[in-house]
C-alpha positions in Angstrom: -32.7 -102.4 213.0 -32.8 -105.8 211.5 -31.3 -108.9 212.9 -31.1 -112.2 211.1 -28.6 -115.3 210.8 -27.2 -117.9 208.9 -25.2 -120.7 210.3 -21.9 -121.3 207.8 -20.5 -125.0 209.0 -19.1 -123.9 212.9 -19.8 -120.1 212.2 -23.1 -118.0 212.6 -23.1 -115.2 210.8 -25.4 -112.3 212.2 -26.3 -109.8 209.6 -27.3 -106.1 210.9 -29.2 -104.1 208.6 -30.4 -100.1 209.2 -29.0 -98.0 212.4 -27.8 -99.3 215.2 -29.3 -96.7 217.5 -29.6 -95.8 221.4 -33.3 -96.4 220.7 -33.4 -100.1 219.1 -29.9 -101.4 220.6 -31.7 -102.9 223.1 -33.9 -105.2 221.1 -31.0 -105.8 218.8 -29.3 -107.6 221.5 -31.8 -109.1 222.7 -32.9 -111.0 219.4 -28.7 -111.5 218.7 -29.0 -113.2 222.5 -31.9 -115.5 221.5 -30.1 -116.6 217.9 -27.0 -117.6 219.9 -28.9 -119.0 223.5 -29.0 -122.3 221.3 -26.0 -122.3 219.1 -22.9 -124.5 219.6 -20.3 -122.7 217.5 -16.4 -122.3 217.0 -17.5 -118.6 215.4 -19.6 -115.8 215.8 -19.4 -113.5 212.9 -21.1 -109.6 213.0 -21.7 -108.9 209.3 -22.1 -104.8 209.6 -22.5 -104.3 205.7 -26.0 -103.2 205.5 -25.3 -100.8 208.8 -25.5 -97.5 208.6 -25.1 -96.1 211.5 -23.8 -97.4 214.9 -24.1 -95.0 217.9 -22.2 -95.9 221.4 -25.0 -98.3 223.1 -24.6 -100.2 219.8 -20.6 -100.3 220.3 -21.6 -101.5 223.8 -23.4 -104.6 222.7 -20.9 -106.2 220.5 -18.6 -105.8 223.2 -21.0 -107.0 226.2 -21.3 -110.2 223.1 -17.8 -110.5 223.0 -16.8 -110.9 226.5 -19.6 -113.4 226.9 -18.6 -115.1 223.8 -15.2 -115.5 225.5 -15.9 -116.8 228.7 -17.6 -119.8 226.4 -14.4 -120.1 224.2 -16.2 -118.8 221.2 -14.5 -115.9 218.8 -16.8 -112.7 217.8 -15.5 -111.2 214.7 -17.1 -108.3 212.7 -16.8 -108.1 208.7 -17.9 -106.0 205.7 -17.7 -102.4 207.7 -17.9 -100.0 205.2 -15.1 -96.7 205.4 -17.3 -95.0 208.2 -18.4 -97.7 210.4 -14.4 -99.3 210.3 -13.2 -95.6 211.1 -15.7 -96.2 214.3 -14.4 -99.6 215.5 -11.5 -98.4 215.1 -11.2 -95.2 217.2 -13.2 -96.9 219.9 -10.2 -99.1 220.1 -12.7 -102.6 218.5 -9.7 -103.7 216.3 -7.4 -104.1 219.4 -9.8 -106.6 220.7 -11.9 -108.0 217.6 -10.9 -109.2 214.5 -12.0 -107.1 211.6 -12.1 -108.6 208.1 -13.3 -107.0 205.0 -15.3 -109.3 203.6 -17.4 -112.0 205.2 -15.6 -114.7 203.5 -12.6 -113.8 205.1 -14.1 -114.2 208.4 -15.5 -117.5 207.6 -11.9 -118.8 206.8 -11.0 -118.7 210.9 -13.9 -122.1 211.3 
């Protein structure tokens, strides 16, 4: 699993490429932790394009990020899920409690 970032005017975009896995969920979260320890933004954006898999502990770390995104008044959104991975979020309930957009541009229009 790959994490990097881009910040987009009051968004930060975090880009996940590979499998988010039981095995590497841990260090995904904690290097999406250290991009946003410093970060003063409206937006956090979870680009899942490049994902290919997202097992459970995965599911568990963008909502652990959302609830603490919260309590700081900051939305978490996820984008650019392709037909298996929005299937996902969506049986484990994500898009009654994130935003989903298609495309990552369409996330960026909430900032």
């Amino acid at each position: 699993m790959e994490v990097t970032s881009k910040t987009k005017g009051e968004a930060i975009v975090i880009y996940l490429n590979g499998e988010l896995t039981t095995t590497n969920s841990p260090e995904a979260q904690t290097e999406i932790n250290e991009v946003l320890e410093s970060a003063k933004c409206k937006l956090v954006v979870i680009n899942v394009e490049n994902v290919d898999f997202i097992a459970s502990t995965g599911l568990r770390i963008i909502l652990a990020l959302g609830k603490k995104l919260e309590e700081s008044g900051t939305e978490l959104v996820v984008c650019s899920a392709n037909p298996t991975n929005k299937s996902v979020f969506k049986m484990a309930g994500f898009s009654r409690l994130f935003k989903i957009f298609d495309t990552e541009e369409e996330a960026l229009k909430l900032t």
